[in-house]
Backbone as CSV, one residue per row, in Angstrom:
resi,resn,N_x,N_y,N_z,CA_x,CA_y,CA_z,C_x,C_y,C_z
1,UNK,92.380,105.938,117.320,92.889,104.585,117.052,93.127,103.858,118.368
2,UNK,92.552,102.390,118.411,92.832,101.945,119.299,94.452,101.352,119.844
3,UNK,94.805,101.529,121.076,96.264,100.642,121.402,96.170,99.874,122.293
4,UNK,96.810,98.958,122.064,96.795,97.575,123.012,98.103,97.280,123.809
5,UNK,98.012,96.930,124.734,99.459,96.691,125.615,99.400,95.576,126.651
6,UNK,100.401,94.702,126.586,100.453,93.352,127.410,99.928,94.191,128.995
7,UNK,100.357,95.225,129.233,100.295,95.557,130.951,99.622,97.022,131.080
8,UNK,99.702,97.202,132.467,98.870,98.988,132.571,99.893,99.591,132.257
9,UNK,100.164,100.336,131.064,101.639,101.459,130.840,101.499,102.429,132.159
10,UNK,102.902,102.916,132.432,102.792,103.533,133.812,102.228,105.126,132.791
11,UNK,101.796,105.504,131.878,101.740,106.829,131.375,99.931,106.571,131.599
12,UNK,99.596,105.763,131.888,97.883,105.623,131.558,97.599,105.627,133.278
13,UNK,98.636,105.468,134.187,98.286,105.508,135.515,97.553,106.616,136.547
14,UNK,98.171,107.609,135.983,97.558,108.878,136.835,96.268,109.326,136.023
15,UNK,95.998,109.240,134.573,94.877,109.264,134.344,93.353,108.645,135.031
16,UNK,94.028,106.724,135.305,92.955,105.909,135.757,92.897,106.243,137.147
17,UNK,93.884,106.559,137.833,93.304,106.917,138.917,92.420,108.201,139.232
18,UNK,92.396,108.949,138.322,91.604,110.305,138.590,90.442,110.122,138.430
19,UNK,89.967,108.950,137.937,88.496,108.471,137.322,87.459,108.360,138.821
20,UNK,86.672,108.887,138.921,85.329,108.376,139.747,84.655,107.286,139.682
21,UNK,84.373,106.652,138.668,83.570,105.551,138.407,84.455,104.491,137.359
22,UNK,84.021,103.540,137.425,84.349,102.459,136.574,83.240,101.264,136.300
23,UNK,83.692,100.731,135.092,82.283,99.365,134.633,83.448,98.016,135.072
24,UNK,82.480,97.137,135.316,82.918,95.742,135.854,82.121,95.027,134.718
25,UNK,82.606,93.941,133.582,81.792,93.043,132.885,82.169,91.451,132.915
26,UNK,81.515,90.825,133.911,82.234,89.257,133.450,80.675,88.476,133.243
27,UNK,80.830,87.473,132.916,79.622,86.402,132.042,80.139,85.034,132.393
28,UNK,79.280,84.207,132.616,79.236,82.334,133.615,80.165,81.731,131.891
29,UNK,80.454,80.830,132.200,80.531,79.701,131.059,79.663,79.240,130.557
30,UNK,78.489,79.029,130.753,77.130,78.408,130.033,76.947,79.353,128.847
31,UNK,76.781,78.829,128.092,76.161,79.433,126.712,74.445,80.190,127.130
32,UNK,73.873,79.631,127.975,72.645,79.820,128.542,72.404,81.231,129.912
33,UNK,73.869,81.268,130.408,73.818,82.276,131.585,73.892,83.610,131.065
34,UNK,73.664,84.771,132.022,73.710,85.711,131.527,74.765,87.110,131.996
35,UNK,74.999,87.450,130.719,76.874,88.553,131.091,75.994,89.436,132.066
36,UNK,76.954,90.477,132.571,76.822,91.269,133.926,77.480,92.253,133.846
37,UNK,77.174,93.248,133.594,77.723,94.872,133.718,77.359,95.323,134.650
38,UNK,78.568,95.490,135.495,78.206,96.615,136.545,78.770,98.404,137.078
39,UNK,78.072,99.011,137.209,78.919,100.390,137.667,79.301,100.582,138.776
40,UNK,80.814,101.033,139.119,81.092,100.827,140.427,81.432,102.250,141.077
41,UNK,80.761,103.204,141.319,81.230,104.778,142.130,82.243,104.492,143.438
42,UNK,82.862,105.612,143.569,84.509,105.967,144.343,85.337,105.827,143.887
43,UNK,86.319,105.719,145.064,87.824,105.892,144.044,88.548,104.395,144.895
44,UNK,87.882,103.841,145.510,88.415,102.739,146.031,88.952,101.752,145.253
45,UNK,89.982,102.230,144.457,91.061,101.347,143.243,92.030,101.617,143.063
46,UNK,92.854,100.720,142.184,94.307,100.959,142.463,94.616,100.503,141.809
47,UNK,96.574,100.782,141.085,97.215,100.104,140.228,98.341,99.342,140.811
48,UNK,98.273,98.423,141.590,99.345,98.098,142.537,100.439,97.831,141.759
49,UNK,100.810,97.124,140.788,101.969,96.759,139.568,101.433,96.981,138.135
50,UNK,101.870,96.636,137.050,101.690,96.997,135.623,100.913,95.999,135.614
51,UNK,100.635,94.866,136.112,100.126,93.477,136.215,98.727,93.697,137.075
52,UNK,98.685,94.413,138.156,97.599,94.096,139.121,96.863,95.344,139.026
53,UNK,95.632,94.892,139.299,94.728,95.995,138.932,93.977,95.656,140.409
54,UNK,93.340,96.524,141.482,91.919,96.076,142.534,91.284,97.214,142.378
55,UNK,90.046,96.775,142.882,88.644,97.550,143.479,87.906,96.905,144.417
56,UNK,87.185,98.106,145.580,86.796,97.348,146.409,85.298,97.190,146.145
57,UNK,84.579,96.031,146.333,83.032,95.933,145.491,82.100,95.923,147.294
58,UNK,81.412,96.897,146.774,80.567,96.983,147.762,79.337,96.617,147.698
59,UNK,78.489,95.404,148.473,77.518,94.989,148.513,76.253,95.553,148.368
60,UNK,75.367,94.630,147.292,74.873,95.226,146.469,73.960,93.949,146.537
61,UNK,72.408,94.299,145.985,71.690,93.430,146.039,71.942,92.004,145.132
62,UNK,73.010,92.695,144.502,73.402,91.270,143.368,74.844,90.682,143.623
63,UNK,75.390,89.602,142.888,76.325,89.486,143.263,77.322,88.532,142.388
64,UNK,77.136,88.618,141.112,77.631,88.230,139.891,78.636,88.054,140.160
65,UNK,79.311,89.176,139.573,80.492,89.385,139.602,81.269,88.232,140.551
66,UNK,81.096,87.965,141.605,81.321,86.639,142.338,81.291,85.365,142.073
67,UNK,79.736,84.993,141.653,79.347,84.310,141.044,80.390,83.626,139.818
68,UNK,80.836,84.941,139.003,81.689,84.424,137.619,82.557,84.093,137.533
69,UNK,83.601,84.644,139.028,84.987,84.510,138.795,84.893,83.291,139.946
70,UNK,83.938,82.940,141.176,84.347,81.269,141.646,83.916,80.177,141.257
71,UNK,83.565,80.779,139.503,82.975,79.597,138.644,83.999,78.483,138.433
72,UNK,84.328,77.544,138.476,85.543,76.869,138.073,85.987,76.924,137.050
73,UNK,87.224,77.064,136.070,87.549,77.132,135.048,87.086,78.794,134.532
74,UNK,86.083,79.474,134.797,86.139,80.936,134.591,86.961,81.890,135.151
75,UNK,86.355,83.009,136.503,87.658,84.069,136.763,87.666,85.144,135.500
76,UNK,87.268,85.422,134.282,87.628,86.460,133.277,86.371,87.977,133.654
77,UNK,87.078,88.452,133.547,86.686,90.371,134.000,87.139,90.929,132.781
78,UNK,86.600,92.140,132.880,87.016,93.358,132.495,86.849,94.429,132.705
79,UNK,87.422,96.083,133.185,87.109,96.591,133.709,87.288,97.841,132.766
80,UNK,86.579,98.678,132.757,86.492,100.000,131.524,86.700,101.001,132.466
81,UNK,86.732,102.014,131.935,87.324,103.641,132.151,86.576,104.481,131.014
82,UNK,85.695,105.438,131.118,85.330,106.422,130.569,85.717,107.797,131.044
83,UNK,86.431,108.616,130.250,86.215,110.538,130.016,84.955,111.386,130.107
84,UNK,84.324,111.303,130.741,83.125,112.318,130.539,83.737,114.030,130.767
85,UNK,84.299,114.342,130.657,85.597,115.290,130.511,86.585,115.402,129.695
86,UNK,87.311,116.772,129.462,88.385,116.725,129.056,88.915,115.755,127.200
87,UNK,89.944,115.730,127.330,89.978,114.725,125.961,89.334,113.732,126.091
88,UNK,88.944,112.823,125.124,88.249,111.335,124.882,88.966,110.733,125.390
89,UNK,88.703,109.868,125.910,89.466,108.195,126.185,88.379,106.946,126.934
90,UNK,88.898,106.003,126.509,88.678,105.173,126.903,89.375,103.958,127.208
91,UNK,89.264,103.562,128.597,90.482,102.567,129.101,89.617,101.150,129.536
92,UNK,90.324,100.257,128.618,89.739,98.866,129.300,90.767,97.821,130.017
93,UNK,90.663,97.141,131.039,91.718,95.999,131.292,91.418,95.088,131.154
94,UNK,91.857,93.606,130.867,91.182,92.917,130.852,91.933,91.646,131.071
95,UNK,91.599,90.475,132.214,92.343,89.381,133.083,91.586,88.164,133.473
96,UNK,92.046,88.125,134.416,91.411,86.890,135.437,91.480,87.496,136.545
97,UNK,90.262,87.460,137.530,90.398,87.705,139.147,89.969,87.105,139.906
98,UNK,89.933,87.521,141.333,89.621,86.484,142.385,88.886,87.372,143.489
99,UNK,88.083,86.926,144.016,87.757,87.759,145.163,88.529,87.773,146.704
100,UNK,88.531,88.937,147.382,89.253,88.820,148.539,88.284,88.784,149.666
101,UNK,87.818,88.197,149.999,85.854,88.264,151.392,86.542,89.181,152.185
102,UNK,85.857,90.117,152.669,85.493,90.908,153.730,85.648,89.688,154.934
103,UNK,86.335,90.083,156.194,86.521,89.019,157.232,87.714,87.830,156.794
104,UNK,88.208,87.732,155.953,89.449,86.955,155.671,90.642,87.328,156.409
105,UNK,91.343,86.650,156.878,92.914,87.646,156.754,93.513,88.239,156.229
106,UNK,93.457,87.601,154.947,93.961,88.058,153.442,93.779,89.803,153.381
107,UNK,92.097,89.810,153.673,91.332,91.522,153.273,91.992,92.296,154.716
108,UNK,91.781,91.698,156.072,92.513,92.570,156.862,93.830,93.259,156.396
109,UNK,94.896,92.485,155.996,96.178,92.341,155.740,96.187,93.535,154.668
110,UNK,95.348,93.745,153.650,95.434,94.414,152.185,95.176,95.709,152.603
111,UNK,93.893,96.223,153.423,93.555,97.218,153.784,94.129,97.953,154.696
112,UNK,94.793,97.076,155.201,96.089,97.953,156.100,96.987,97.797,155.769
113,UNK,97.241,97.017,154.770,99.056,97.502,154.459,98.407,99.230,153.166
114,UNK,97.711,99.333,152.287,96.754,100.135,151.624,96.457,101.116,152.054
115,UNK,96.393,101.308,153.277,95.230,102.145,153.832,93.747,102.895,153.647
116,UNK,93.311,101.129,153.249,91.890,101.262,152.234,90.814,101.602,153.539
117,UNK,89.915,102.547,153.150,88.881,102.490,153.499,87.741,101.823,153.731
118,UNK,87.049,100.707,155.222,86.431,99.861,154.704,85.113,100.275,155.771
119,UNK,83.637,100.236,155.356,82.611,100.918,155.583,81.711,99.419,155.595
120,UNK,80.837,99.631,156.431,79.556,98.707,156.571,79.139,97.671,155.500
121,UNK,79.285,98.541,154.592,78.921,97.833,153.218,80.182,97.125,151.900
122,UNK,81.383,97.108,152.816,82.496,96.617,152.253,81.937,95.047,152.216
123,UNK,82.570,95.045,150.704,82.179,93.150,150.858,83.435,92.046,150.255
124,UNK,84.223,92.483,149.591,85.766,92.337,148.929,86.577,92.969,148.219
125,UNK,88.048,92.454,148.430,88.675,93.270,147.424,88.948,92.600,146.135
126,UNK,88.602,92.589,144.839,88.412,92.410,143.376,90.366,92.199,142.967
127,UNK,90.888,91.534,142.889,92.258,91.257,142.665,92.376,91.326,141.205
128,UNK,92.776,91.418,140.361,92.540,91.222,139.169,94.151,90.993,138.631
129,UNK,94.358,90.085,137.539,95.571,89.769,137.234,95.491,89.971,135.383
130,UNK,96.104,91.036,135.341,96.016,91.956,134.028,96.253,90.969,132.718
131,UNK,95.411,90.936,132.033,96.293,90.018,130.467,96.658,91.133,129.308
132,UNK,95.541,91.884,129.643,95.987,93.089,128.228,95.028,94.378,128.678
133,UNK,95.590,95.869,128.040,95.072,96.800,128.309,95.036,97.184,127.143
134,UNK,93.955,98.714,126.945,93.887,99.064,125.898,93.088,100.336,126.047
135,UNK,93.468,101.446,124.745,92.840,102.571,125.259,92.415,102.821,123.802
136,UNK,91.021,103.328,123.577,90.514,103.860,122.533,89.792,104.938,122.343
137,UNK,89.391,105.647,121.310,88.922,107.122,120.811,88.273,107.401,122.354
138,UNK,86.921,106.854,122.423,85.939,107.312,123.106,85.294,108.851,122.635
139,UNK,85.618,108.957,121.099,84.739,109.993,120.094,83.143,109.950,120.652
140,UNK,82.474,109.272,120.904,81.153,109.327,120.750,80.264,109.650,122.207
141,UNK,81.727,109.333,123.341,80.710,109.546,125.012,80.288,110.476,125.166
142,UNK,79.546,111.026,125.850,78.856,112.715,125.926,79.973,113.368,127.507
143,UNK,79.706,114.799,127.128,80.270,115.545,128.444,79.117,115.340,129.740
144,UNK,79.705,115.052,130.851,78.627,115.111,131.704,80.038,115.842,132.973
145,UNK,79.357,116.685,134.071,80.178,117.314,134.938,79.811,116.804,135.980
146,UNK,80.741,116.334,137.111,80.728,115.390,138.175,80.368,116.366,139.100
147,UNK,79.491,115.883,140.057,78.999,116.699,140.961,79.134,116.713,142.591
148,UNK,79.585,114.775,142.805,79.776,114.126,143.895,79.122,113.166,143.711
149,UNK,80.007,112.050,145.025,79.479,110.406,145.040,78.345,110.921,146.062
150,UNK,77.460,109.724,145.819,76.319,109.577,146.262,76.764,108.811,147.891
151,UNK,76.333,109.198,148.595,76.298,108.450,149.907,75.064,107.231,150.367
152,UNK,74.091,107.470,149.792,73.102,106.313,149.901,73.443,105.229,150.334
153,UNK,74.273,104.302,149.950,74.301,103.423,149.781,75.059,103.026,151.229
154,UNK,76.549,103.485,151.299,77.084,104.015,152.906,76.378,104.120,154.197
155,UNK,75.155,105.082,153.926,74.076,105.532,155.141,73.327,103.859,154.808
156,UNK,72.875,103.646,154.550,71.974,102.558,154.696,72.645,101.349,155.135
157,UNK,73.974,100.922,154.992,74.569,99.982,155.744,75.278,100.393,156.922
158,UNK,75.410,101.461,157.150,75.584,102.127,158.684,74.218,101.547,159.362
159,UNK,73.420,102.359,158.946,72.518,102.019,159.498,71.957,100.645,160.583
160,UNK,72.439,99.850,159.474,71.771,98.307,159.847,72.953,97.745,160.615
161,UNK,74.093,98.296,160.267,75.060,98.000,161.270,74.881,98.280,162.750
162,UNK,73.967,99.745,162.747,73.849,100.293,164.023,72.578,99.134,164.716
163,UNK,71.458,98.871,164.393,70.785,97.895,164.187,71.256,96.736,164.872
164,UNK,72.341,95.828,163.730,72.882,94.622,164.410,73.731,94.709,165.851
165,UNK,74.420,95.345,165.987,75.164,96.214,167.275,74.100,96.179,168.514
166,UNK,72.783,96.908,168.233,71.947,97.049,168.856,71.165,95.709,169.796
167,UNK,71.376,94.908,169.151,70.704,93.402,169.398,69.792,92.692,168.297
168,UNK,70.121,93.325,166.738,69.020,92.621,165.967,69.563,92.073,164.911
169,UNK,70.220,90.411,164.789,70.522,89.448,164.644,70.575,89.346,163.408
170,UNK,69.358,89.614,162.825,69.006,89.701,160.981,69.453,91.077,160.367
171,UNK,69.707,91.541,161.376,70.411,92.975,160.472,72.144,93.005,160.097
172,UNK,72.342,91.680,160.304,73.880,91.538,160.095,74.228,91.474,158.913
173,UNK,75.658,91.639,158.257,76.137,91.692,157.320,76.003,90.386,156.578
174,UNK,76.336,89.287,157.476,76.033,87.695,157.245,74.580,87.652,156.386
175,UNK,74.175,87.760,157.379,72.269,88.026,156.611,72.278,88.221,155.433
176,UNK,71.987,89.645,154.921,72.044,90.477,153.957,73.131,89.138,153.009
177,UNK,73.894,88.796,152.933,74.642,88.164,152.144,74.286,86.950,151.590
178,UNK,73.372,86.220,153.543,73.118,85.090,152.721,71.656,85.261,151.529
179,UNK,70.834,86.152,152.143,69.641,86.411,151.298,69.861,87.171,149.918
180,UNK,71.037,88.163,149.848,71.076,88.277,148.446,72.375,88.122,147.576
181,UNK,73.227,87.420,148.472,74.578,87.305,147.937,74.959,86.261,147.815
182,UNK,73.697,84.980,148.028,74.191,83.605,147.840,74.319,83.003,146.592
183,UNK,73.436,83.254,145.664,73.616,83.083,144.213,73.222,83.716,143.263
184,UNK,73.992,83.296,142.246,73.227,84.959,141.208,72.050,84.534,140.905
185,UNK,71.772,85.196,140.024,70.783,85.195,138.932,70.106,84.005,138.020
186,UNK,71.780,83.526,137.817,71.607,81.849,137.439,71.522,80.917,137.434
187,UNK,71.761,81.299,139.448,71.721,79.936,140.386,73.125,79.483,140.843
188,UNK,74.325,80.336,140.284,75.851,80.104,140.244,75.669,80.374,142.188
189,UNK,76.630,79.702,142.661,77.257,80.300,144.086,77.821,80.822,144.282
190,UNK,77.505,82.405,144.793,78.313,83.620,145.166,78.959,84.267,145.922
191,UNK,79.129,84.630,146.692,80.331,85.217,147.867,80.212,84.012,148.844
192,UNK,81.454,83.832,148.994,81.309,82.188,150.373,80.968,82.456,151.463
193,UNK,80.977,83.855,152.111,80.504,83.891,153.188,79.221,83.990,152.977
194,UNK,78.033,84.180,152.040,76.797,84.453,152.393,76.201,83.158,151.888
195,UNK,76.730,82.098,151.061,76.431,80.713,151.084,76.742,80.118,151.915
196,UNK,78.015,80.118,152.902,77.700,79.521,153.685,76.888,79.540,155.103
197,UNK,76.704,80.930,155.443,76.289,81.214,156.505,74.290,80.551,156.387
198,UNK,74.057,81.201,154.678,72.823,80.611,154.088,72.739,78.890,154.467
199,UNK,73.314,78.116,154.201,73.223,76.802,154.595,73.204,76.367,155.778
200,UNK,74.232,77.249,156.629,74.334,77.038,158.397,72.825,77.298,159.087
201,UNK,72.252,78.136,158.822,71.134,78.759,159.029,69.682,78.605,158.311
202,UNK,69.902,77.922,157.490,68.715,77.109,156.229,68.085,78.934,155.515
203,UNK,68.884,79.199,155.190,68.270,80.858,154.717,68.473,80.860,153.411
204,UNK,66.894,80.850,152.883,66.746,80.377,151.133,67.430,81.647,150.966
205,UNK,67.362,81.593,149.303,68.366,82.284,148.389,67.073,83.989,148.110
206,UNK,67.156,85.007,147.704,66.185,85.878,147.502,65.515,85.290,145.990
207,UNK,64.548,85.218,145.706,64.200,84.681,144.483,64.239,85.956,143.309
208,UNK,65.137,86.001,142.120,65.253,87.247,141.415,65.262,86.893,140.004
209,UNK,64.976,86.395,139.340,65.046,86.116,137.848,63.650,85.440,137.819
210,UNK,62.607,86.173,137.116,61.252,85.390,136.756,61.064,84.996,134.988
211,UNK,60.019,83.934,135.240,59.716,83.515,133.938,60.839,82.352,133.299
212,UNK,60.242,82.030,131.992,61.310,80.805,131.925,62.638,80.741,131.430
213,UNK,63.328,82.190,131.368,64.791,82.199,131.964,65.197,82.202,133.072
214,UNK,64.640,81.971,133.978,65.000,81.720,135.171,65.808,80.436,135.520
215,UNK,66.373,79.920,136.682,67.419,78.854,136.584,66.041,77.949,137.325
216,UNK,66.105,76.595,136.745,64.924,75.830,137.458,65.355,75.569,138.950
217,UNK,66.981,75.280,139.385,67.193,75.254,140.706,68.367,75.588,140.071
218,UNK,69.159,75.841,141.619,70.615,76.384,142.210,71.533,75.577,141.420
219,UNK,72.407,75.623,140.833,73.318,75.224,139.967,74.839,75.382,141.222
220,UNK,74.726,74.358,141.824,75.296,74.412,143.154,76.709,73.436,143.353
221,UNK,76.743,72.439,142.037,77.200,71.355,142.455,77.765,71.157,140.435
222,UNK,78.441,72.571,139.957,78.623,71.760,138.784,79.744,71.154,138.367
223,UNK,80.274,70.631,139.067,81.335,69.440,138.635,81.099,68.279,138.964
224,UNK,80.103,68.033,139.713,79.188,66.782,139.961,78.364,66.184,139.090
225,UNK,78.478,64.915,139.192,77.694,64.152,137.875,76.911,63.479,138.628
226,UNK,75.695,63.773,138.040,74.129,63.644,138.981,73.904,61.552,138.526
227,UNK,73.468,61.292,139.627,73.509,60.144,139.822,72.341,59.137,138.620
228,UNK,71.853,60.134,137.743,71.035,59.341,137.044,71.790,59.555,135.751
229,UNK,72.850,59.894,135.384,73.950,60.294,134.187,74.832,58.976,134.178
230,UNK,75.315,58.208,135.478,75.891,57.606,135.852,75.564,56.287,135.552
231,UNK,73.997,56.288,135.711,72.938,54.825,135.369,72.858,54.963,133.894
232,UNK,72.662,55.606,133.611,72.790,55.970,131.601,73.843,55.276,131.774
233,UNK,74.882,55.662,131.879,76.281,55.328,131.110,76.498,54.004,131.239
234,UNK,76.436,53.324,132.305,76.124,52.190,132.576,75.598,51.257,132.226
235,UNK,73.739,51.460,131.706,73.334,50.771,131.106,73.974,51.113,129.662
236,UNK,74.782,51.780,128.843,74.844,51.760,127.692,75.878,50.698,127.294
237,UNK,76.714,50.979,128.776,77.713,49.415,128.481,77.650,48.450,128.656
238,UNK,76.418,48.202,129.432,75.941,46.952,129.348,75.829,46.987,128.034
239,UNK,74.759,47.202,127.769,74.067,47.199,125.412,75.281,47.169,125.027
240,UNK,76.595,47.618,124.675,77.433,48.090,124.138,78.454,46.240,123.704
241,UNK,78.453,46.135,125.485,79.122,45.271,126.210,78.300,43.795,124.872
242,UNK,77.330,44.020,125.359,76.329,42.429,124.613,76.179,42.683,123.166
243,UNK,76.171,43.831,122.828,76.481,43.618,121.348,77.908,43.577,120.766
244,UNK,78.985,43.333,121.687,80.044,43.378,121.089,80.801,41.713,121.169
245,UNK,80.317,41.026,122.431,79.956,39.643,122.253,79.187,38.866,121.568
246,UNK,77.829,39.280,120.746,77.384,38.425,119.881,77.736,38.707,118.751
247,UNK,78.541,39.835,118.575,79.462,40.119,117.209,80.786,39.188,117.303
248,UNK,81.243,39.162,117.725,82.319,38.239,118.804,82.206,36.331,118.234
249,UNK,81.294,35.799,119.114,80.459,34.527,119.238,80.055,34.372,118.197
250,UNK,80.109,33.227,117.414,79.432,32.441,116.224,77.751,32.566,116.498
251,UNK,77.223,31.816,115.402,76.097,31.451,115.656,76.065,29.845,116.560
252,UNK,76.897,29.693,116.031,77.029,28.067,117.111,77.505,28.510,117.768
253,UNK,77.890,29.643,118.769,77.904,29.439,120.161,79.639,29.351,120.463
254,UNK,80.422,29.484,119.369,81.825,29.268,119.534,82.752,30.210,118.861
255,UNK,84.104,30.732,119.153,84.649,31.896,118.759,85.575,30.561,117.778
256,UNK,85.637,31.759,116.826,86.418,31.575,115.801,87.511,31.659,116.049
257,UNK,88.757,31.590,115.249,90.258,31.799,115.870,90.295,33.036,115.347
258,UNK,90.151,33.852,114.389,90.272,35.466,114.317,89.172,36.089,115.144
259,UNK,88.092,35.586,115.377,87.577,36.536,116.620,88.061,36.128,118.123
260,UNK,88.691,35.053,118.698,89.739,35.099,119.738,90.647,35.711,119.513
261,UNK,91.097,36.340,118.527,91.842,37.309,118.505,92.104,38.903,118.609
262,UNK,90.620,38.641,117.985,89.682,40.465,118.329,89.456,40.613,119.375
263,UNK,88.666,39.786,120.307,88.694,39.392,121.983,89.699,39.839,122.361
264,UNK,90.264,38.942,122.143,92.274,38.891,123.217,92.525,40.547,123.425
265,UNK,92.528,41.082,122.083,93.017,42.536,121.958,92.240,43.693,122.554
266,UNK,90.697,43.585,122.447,89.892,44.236,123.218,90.038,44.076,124.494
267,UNK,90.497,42.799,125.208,90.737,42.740,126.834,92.099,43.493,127.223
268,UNK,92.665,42.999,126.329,93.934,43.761,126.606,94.112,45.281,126.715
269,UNK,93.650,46.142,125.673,93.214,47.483,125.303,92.304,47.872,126.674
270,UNK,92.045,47.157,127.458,90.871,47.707,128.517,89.578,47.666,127.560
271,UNK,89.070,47.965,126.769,88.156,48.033,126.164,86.666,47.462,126.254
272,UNK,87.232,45.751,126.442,86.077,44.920,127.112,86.245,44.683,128.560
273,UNK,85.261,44.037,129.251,84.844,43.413,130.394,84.227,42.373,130.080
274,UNK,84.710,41.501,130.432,84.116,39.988,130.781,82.545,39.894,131.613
């Protein structure tokens, strides 16, 4: 049976932390964009209060998850917990978060008051501000026996670190961010440091969604009202405007005394323009 709880109960704490892996799921506001599951290996997480949940997200050729939560008006996550061991369970949280950039003060400040671990391929810390938790059967997951985290991913941004260090400019963390961390999938804008460094530097976006779900361009600017929305509206009040004066105006050319009165009230109301 499932249970639900406003916060992380402190009895579900030492469980979630024993976990190796965890899923990340957030989705854009467009009815048209597309949700994002991701798997995140280590133990780089934490229950800082009954309220706060982090993880640290390490750069990755994608970068959603970013994307969703500096959507305006979005921010919604959720983060799961599976048993592949031991009794069943399954743990979900689920909030609003924010990202913390790698190179902020903010992330200096966290990782050392923490004593988080931060590696080549660190890219933020995932803040998350809890609305509800919940733990269910998890009857149906299979046993699987943990064997160890994979290092791949670690060695290969060492690597390029050693690289940029070296004298080679494009092997920087900046780079890598602006080419695949500038926007998702949908064209949303994703981690601020790799959009902006992308714009400083004119460094297109990696092209990754083919065919005609793809975003026709960068969806870069959506609280902006594109300048030909503006001429619509405009001309409609003009039309609007002239048919509400020859409704107005006689046929001879002269207002009646109850339509100077409909007038009067429409100017007044804001409604018309002269």
């Amino acid at each position: 049976m499932g249970v639900f709880y406003e916060t992380i109960p402190k009895s579900l704490v030492p469980w979630i932390l024993e976990q190796k892996m965890l899923w990340v799921g957030t989705a854009p506001l467009s009815g048209s964009g597309h949700i994002n599951i991701s798997p995140k290996g280590g133990q780089d997480f934490g229950v800082i209060d009954e309220r706060t949940f982090w993880y640290m997200d390490l750069t990755g050729s994608g970068v959603e998850t970013h994307a969703h939560l500096y959507e305006p008006g979005n921010g919604r996550i959720c983060v799961m917990f599976m048993a592949f061991d031991g009794p069943p369970r399954i743990i979900r949280i689920w909030g609003d978060a924010r990202p913390i950039e790698n190179g902020t003060p903010e992330f200096d400040a966290f990782v050392q008051e923490r004593k988080v671990k931060v590696i080549p391929g660190s890219r933020s810390i995932i803040m998350i501000n809890v609305h509800q938790c919940a733990s269910s059967c998890g009857f149906s997951v299979p046993y699987y026996d943990f064997k160890g985290h994979r290092t791949i991913l670690d060695d290969h941004f060492a690597k390029k670190e050693a690289k940029y260090r070296a004298g080679k400019e494009e092997e920087s963390m900046e780079h890598y961010w602006a080419l695949k961390s500038q926007l998702s999938i949908d064209g949303l804008p994703g981690m601020k440091t790799g959009y902006e460094f992308a714009q400083k530097k004119g460094i297109k976006p990696l092209k990754k969604m083919v065919g005609p779900y793809a975003p026709a361009a960068p969806r870069t600017a959506p609280s902006q009202v594109a300048p030909v929305y503006l001429l619509l509206v405009l001309l409609l009040g003009i039309v609007i405007g002239g048919a509400m004066t020859m409704a107005v105006v006689g046929h001879e050319g002269q207002l009646s005394a109850s339509n100077v009165g409909v007038l009067r009230g429409l100017i007044q109301a804001g409604s018309y323009r002269a």
